[in-house]
C-alpha positions as CSV (number, residue, x, y, z in Angstrom):
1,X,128.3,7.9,141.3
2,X,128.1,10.5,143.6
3,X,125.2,12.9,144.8
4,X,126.7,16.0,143.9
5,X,127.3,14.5,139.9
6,X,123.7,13.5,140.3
7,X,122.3,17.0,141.3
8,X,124.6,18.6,139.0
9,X,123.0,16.2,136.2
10,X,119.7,17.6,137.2
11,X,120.2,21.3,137.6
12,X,122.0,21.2,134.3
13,X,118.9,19.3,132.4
14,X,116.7,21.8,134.2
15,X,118.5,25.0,133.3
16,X,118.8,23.9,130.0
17,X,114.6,22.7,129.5
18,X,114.3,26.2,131.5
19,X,116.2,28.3,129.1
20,X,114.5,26.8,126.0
21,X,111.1,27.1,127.5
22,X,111.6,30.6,128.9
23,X,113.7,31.8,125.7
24,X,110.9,30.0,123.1
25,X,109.1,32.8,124.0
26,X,112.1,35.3,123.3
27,X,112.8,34.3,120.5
28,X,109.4,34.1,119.4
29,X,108.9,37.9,120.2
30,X,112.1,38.5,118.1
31,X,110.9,36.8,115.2
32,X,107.4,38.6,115.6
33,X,109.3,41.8,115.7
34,X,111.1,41.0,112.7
35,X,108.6,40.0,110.7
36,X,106.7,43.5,111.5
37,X,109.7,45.1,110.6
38,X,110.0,43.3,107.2
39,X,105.9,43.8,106.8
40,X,107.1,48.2,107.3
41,X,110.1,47.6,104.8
42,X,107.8,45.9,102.2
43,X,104.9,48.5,102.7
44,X,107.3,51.4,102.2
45,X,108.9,50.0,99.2
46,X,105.5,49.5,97.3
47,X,104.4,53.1,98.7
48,X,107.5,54.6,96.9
49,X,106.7,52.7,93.8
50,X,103.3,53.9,93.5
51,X,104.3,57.2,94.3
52,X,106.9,56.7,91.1
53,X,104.4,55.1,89.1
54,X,101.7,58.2,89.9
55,X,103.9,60.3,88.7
56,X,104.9,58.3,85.7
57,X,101.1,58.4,84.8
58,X,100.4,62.1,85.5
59,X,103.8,62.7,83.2
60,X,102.3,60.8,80.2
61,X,98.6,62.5,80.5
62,X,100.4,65.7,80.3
63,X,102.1,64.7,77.5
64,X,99.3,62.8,75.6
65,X,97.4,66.2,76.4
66,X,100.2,68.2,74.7
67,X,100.2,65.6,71.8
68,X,96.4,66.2,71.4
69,X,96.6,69.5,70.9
70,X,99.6,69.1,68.4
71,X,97.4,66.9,66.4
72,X,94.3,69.3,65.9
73,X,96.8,71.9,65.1
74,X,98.3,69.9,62.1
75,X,95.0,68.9,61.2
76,X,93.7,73.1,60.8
77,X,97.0,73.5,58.7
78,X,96.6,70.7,56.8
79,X,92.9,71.9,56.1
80,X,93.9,75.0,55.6
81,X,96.5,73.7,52.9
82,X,93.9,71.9,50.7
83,X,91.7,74.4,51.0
84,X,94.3,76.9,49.4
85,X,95.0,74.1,46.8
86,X,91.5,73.7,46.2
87,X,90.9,77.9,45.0
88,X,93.8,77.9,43.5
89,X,93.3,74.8,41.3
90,X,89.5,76.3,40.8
91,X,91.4,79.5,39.9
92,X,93.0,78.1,37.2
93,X,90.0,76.3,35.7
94,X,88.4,79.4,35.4
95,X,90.7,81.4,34.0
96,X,91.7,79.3,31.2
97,X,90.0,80.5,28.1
98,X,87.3,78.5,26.6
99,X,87.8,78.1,22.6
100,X,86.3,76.5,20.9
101,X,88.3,73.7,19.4
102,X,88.1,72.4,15.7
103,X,86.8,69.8,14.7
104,X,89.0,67.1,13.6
105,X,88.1,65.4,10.4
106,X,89.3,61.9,9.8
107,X,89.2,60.3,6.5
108,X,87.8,57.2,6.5
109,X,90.5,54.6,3.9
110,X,89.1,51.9,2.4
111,X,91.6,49.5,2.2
């Protein structure tokens, strides 16, 4: 074997320990860097879904609101209904004459 195979051997084993040891570092930066950027995505997706969902939430206490106020306006007419029913109904008690009905005889059968 000659010197030069040798040396070559050597400087080839080096570069490549010195690349890997020197690029670790690289590619640990990279992967740091990544990660951050995934961390960003993530953050801004569940920022835009809570935004959603806010406004989801405000939507339905608007509408529950509305609904609320439907409801006590059924309930006056609805009062205001039986109440009407209720003189009317009185109205016709009282205006029915009062006789005096006959009495009804039976007669009692033996037999």
């Amino acid at each position: 074997m000659d010197i030069s195979a040798i040396i070559i051997a050597v400087l080839g084993a080096g570069g490549t320990f010195g690349g890997f040891f020197f690029g670790r570092r690289t590619r640990q930066a990279v992967a740091v860097g990544q990660e951050l950027d995934n961390m960003q995505k993530a953050i801004s997706t569940w920022k835009e879904i809570v935004e959603f969902q806010s406004k989801e939430v405000i939507d339905l206490r608007s509408e529950i609101n509305n609904l609320k106020k439907e409801l006590i306006n059924v309930e006056h007419k609805y009062i205001e209904h039986i109440a009407h029913q209720c003189k009317t109904c009185i109205y016709k008690i009282n205006a029915k004459p009062k006789s005096n009905p006959k009495p009804v005889s039976k007669k009692i059968s033996n037999g």
